[in-house]
C-alpha positions as CSV (number, residue, x, y, z in Angstrom):
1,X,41.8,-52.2,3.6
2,X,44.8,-51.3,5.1
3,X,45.6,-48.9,2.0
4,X,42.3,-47.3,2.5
5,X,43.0,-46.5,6.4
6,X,46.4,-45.0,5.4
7,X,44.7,-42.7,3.5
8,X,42.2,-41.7,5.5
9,X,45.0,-41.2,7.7
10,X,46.7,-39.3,5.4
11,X,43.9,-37.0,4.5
12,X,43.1,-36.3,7.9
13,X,46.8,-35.0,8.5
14,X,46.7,-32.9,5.3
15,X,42.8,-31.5,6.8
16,X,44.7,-31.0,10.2
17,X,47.7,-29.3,8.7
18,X,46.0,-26.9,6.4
19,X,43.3,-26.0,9.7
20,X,46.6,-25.1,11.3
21,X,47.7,-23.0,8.9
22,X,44.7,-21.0,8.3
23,X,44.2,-20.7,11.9
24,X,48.0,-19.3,11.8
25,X,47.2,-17.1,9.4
26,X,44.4,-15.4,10.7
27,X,45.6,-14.9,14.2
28,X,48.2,-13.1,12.7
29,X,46.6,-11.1,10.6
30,X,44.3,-10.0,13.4
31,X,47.7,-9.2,15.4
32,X,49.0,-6.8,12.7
33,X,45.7,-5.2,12.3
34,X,45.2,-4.6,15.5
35,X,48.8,-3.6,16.4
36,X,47.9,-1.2,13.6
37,X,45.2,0.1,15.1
38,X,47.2,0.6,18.4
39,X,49.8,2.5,16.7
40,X,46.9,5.3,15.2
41,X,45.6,5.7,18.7
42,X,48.7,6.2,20.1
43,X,49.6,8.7,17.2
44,X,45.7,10.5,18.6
45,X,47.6,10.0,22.5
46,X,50.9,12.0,21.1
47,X,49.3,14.7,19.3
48,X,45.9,15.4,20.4
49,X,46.2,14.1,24.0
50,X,49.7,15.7,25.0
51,X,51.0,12.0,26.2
52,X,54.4,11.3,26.4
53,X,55.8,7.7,25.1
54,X,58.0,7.2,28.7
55,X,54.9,7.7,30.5
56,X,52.6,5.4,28.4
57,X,54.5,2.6,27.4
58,X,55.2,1.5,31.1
59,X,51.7,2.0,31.8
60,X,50.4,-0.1,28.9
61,X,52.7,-2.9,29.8
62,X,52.1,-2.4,33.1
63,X,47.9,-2.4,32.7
64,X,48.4,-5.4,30.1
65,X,51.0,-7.9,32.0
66,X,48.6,-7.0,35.3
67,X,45.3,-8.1,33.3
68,X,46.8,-11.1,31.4
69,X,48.2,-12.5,34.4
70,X,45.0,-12.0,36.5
71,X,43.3,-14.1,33.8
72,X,46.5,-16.8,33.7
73,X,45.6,-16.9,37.3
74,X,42.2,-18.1,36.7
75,X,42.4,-20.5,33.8
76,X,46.4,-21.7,34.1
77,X,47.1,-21.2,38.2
78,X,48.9,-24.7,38.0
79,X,52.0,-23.3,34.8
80,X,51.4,-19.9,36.1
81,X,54.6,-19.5,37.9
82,X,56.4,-22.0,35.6
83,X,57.7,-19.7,33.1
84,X,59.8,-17.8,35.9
85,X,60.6,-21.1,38.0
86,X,63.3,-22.3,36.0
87,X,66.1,-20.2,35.4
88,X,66.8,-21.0,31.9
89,X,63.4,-20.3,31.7
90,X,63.5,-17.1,33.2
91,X,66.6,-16.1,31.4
92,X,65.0,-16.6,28.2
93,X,61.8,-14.9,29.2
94,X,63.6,-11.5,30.4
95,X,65.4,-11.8,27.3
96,X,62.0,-11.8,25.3
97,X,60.1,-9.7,27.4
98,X,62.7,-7.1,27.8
99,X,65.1,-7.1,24.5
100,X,62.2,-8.1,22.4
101,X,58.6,-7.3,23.3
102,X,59.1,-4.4,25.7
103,X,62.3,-2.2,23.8
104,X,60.2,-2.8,20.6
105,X,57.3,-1.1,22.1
106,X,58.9,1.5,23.2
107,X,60.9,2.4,20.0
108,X,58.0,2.0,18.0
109,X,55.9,4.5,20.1
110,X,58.7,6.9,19.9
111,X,58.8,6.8,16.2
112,X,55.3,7.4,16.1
113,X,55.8,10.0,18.8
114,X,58.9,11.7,15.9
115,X,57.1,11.0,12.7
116,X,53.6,8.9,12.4
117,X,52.0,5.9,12.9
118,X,52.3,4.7,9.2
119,X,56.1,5.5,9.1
120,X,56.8,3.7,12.0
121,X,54.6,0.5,11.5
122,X,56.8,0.5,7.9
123,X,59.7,0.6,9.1
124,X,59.4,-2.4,12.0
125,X,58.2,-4.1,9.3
126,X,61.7,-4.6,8.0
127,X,62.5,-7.2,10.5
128,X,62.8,-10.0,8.2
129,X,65.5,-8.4,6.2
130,X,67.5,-8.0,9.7
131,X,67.0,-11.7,10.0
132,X,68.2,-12.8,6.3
133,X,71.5,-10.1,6.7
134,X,72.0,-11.3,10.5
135,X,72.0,-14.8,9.5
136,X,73.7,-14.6,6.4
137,X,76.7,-12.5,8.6
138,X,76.7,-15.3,11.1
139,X,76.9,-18.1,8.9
140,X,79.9,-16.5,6.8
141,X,77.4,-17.8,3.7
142,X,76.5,-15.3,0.6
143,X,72.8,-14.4,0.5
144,X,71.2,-16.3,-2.7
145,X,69.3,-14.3,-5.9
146,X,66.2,-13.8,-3.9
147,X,67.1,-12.7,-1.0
148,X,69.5,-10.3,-2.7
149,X,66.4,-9.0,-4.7
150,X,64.6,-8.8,-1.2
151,X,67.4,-6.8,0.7
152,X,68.2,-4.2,-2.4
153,X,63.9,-4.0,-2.9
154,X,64.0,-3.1,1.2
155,X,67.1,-0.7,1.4
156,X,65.2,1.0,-1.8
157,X,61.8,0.7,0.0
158,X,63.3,2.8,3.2
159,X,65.1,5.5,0.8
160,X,61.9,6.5,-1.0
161,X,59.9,6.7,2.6
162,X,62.8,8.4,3.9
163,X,64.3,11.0,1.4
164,X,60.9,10.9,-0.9
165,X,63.4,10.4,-3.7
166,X,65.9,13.3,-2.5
167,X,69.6,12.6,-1.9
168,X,69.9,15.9,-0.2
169,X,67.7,16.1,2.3
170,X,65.2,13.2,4.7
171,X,61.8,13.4,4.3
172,X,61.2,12.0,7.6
173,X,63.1,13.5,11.4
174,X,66.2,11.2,11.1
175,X,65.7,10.2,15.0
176,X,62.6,8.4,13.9
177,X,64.3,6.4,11.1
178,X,66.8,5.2,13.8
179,X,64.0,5.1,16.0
180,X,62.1,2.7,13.5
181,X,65.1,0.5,12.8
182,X,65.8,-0.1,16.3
183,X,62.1,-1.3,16.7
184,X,62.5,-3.7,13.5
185,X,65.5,-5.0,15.4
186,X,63.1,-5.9,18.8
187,X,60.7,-7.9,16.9
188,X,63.5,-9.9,15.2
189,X,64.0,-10.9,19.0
190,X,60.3,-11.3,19.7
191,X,59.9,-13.7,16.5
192,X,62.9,-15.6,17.0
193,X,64.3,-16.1,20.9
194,X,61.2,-17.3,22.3
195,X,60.6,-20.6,20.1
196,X,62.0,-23.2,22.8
197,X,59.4,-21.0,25.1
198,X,56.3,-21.3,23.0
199,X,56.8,-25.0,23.1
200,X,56.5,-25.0,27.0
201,X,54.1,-22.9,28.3
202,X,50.8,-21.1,27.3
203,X,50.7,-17.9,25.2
204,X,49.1,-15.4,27.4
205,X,51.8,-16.6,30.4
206,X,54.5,-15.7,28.8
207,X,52.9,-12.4,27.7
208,X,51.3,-11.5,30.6
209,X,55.5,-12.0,32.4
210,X,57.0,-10.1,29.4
211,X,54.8,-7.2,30.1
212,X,55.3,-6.9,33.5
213,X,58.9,-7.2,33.1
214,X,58.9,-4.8,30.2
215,X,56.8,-2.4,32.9
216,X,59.3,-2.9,35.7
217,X,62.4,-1.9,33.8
218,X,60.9,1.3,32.3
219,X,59.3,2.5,35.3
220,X,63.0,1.9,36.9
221,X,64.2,3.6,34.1
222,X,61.9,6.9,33.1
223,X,60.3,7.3,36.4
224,X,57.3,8.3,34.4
225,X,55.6,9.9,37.3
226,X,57.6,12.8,36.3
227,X,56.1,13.1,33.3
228,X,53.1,14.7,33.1
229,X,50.2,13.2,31.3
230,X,46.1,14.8,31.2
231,X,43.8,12.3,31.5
232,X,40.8,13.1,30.3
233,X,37.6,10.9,29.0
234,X,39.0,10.6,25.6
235,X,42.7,10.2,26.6
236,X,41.6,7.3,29.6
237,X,39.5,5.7,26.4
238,X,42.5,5.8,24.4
239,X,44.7,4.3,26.5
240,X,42.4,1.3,27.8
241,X,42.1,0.3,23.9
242,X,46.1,0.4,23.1
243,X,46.1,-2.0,26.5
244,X,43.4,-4.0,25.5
245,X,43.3,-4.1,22.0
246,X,47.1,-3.5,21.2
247,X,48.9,-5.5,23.6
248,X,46.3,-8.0,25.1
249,X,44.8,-8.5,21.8
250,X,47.4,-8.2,19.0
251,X,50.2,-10.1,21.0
252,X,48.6,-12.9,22.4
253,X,46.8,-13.5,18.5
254,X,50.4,-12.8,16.8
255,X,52.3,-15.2,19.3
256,X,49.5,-17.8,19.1
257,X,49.9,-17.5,15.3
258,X,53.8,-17.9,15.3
259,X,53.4,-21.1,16.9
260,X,51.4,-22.5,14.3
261,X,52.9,-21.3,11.1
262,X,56.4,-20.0,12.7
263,X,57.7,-16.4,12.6
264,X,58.8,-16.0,8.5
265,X,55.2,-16.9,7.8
266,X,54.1,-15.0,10.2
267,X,56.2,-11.6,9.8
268,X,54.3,-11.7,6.0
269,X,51.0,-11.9,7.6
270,X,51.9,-9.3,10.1
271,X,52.0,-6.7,7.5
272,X,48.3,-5.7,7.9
273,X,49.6,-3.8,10.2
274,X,51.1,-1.0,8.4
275,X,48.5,-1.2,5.6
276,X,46.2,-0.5,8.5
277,X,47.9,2.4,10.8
278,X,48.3,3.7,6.2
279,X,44.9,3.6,5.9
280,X,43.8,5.3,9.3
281,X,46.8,7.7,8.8
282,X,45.2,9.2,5.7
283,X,41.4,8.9,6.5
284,X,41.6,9.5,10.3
285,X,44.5,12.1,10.2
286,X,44.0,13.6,6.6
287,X,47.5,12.8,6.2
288,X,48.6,13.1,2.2
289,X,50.9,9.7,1.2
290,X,53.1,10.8,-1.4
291,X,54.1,8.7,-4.0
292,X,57.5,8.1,-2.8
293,X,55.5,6.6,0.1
294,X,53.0,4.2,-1.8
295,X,56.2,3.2,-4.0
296,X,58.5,2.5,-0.9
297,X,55.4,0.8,1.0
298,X,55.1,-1.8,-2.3
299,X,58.6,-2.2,-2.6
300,X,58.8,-3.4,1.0
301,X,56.1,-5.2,0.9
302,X,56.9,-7.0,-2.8
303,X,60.9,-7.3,-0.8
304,X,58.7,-9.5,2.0
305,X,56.6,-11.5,0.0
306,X,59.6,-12.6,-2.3
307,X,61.6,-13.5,0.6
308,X,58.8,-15.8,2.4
309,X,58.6,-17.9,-1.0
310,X,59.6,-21.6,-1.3
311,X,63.1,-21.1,-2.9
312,X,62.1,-23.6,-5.4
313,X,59.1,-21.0,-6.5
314,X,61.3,-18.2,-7.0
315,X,63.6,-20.6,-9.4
316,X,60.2,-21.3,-11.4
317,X,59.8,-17.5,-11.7
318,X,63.0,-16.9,-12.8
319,X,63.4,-19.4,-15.0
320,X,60.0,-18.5,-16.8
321,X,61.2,-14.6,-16.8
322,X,64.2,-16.1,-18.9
323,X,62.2,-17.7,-21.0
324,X,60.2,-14.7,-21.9
């Protein structure tokens, strides 16, 4: 009897687990894909709409943090004002509101705004490379074979997106490769620093603070009155669905899917977001991918798969690639 309640028990842990992981996974993929999404309106906001990225990004943070925390106020009005209470707390939360959610926002808008939605969304997705190198660095420790493989299939990834293939010349502006690298950095922040935080408090909280944070320190810092932006019908739609759909949305369902199935499973899942902002680039904006593109999109996605196996599976593989 009692071997039969264990493993009930056990089965019911295993059902529990596995929910959780599903639920993980999906949450993020909805994040990326919307986030993708977000990124292909914005690219409609540059070009068509004559937006600048210092004007919108402190509004959509602004418009975001303002709605999130309205709703916080109604379902959470007892933890509301936890988060910034505590000053560790409050630290920690500038840190990820600011450094990581906010910065990599803005970078990733202005490598949109330099090159394309598709190019940008591409290269943020190299953040779990900056992790492995980072930690690797840190620790004084040499990466092992996979993760070697991973960094060399990235680095190759980012040259054929980059030069096309050329040595002589960049097939993208080279501000938006810096651009796009220093947005890969913010959502190394975003994934990692605010673990202790997601422990604490409720999801939409601490988004609804890192917006408004993220909003205050850009408005102190562009002034983006000065910056003129027409708002027409189509522009006002446009920028109601990056608030709504790509920060409201896509964060609150990404962070609510790191805490399930942590940030290395969920960077992998978050990659529906430049298959997306890819797939509405070339049917929405007739954009042409070359085939230095497709190739440096597979390699960096292949470079983040490998890198989010079980170390044990990629000994398997190359054991059985021995063999053969």
């Amino acid at each position: 009897m009692l071997e039969k309640r264990r493993k009930r028990c056990y089965d019911h842990c295993m059902r529990s687990k596995n929910s959780e992981q599903i639920q993980g996974a999906l949450l993020t993929l909805l994040g990326g894909t919307c986030w993708g999404l977000s990124g292909s309106v914005g690219q409609y906001l540059f070009e068509s709409e004559g937006m600048d990225s210092r004007w919108l990004v402190p509004v959509r943070l602004g418009l975001a943090g303002i709605l999130l925390l309205g709703w916080c106020f109604l379902n959470y009005r007892k933890t509301i004002l936890a988060p910034v209470s505590s000053r560790r707390d409050f630290r920690d939360l500038l840190i990820y509101g600011v450094a990581g959610v906010s910065m990599c926002q803005f970078f990733y808008f202005l490598t949109i705004q330099t090159s394309s939605a598709a190019i940008a969304t591409i290269l943020q997705s190299l953040s779990p490379i900056l992790i492995l190198a980072a930690t690797c660095l840190i620790d004084h420790k040499k990466p092992k074979p996979a993760e070697l493989v991973s960094i060399s299939l990235a680095l190759l990834g980012v040259f054929f997106i980059s030069t096309h293939g050329s040595f002589h010349q960049l097939a993208i502006p080279f501000p938006a490769l810096i651009f796009g690298l220093l947005a890969a950095v913010c959502v190394t922040i975003y994934n990692v620093q605010p673990k202790r935080l997601l422990s604490l408090y409720p999801v939409p909280c601490l988004q609804g603070w890192a917006f408004l944070f993220g909003s205050l320190f850009f408005t102190i810092v562009f002034q983006p009155w000065k910056y003129y932006a027409p708002l027409r019908p189509a522009g006002l739609a446009g920028i109601a669905f990056v608030v709504l759909v790509g920060n409201v949305l896509a964060f609150t369902s990404y962070m609510m899917g790191v805490r399930r199935i942590g940030p290395k499973k969920a960077i992998l899942y978050g990659f529906s977001e430049p298959l997306t902002a890819a797939l509405v680039s070339v049917f929405g904006f007739h954009q042409t991918l070359t085939s230095a593109d497709l190739l440096g999109f597979g390699l960096i996605f292949f470079s983040l798969v490998l890198i989010s196996l079980p170390i044990h599976s990629f000994h398997a593989l190359h054991a059985s690639v021995k063999k053969s």
